[in-house]
N, C-alpha and C positions, 0 to 999 in steps of 0.2 A: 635461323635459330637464335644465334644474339641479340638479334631486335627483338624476337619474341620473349627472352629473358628479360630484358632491359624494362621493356613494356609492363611485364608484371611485377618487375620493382616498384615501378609509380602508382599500381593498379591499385595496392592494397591502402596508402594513403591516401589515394583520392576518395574511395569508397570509406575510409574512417572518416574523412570529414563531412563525405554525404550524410551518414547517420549521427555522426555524434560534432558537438562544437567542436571550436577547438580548448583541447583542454589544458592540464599545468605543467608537466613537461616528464611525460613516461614514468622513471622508476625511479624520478629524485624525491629527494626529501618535500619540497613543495607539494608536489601529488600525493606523498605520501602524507603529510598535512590538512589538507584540502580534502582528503578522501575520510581521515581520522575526522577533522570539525563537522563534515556532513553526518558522519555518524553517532557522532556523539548529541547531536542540537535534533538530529530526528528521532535517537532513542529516548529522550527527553520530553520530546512531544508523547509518545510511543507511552510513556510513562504513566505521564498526566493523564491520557484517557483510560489504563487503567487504573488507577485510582478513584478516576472520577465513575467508571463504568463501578468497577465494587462498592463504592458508594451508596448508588442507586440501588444495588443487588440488594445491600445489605435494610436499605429504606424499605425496598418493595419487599421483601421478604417480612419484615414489621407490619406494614400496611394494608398487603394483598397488593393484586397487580390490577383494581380497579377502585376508583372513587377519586376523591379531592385530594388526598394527600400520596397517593400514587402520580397525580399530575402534576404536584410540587412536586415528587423527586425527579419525573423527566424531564422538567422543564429547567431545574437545574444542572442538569446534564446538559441538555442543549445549551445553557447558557454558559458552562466552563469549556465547553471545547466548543473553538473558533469554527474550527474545520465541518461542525454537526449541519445536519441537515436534517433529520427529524431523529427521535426518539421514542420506541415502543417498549412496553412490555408484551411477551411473547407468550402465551401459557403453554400448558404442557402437551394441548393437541397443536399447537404452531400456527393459532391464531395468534393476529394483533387484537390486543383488547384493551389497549389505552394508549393514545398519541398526544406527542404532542411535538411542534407549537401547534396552534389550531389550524392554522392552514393546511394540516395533513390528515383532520381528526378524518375526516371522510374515510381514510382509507383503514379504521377502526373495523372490526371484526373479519379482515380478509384472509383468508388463509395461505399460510407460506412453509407450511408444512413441508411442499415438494422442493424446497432450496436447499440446498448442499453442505451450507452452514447450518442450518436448520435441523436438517436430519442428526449431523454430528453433534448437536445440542443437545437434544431430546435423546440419542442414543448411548452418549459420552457423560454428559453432563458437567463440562468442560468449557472455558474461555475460548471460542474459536475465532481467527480472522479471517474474512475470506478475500481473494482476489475482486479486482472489478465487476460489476456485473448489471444488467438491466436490471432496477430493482422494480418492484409493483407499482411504486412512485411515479416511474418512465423515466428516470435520470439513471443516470450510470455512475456507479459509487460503493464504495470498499462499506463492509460492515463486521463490528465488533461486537460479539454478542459475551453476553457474561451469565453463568447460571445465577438461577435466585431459590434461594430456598426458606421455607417457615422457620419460625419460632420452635417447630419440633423435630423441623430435619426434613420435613416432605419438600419434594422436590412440586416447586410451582409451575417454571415454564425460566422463563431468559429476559434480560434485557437488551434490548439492540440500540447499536449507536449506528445509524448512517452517515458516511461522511464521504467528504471531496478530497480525494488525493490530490487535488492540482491545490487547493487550499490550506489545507495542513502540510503540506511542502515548502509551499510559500513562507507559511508560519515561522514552520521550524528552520528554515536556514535564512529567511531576512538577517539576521544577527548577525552572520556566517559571509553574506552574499559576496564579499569580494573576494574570498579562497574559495566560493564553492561555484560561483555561475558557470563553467567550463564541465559541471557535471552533471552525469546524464541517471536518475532513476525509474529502474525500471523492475517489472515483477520479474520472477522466475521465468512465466512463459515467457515473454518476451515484448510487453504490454507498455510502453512510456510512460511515464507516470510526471517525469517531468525532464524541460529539454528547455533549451535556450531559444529555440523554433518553437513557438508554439502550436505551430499547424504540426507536429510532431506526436505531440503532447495524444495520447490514445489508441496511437495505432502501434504494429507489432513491430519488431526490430528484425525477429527471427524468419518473417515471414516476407521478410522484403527482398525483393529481387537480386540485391547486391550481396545480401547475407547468403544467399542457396545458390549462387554461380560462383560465389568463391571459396575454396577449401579452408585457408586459413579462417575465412571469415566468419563460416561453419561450423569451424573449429572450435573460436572464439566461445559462439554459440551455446553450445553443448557446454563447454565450460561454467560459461558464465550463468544455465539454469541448474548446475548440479553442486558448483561448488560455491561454499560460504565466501571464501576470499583467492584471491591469484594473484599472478604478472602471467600474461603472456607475450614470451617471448617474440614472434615472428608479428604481431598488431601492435607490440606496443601497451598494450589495456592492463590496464589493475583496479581490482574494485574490492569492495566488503562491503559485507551486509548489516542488512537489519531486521529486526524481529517480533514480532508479538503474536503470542497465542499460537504459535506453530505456524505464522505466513510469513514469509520471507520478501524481501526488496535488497534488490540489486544497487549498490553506488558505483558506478562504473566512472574512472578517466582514462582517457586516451592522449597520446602525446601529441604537439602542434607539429606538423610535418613543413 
């Protein structure tokens, strides 16, 4: 029974460092450092593309969400945020009706009505973020969309931002990189979004073998998709978040064992 105690003392540190780096050291002021610059350098990014997303709203609501000067203002969009990956306007049935850069015009009048961020657009008519996801593109990539609306008030349809979380992570904490590489972001469900590992980088944290065979680990878990910020005690881990348009990421550190 003592060895089996013993045993699980070491248990729960070697499985933090299977999932996460190593990170700045538990509940000192450095982690708590390192956890503040990560969050402050990604809500900053966070920022810029709303700005740059209401922008566009406010273009294409002047414009309409088709012709030459609708693809001035998405091409502008694409070209202030690093992290883009295309740009549409979206109209009010959740077609795409104007892409751009050209590389994507193809996928011009397809409909994405049935997307989750979509539906809460045309239903809300509200800034929404969504998680990851296979977009019609085939890439996998976070989208912000922003309502647009007329000259009189009528509600047109949305502008979308696709972008790369591994990209705009990069972005936002290069500046940051030597308090923050020990840290691990991740979505609420449990999603990497970025990891010192980059074979890491997309898959689930909560879903991994080591996470669901240990209690504390589990524990962590749950925590870590329900609350904005922590310490837990028995891992080690303290994190806070970040935000835009009601989606949430997780900054998570853990201590070097």
């Amino acid at each position: 029974m003592k060895n089996a105690v013993i045993a699980s003392l070491f248990l729960v540190p070697a499985l933090l460092l299977t999932f996460f780096p190593a990170g700045c050291s538990g509940f000192s002021s450095d982690s708590e450092a390192a956890l503040e610059a990560a969050r402050v350098a990604i809500l900053e990014e966070f920022n810029r593309v709303n700005i740059e997303l209401r922008r566009a709203a406010e273009r294409l609501g002047a414009s309409g969400l088709t012709g030459c000067d609708a693809r001035s203002a998405l091409e502008d969009l694409y070209l202030a945020i690093p992290s883009a990956v295309d740009c549409a306007a979206v109209d009010s049935r959740g077609i795409m009706v104007t892409i751009e850069p050209a590389s994507y015009r193809h996928h011009e009048n397809k409909d994405i009505s049935g997307q989750e961020q979509v539906k809460r657009m045309l239903d809300r008519r509200e800034p929404v973020m969504t998680g990851i996801f296979l977009t019609v593109e085939g890439i996998e990539a976070g989208d912000a969309e922003y309502p647009v609306f007329g000259p009189e008030g009528a509600f047109l349809g949305s502008v979308s931002l696709l972008f790369s979380p591994e990209k705009l992570l990069d972005g936002a904490l290069s500046p940051v990189s030597g308090k923050t590489d020990g840290l691990v972001v991740i979505e609420t469900g449990g999603r990497i979004l970025r990891h010192s590992d980059g074979a890491r980088i997309g898959t689930n944290l909560f879903a991994s073998a080591g996470f669901k065979s240990d209690e504390r680990m589990r524990r962590l878990g749950e925590r870590l998709a329900a609350e904005l910020e922590g310490r837990d005690g028995p891992t080690g881990a303290s994190w806070k978040s970040v935000e835009l348009y009601n989606g949430f990421w997780r900054i998570v550190d853990l201590p070097s064992r």
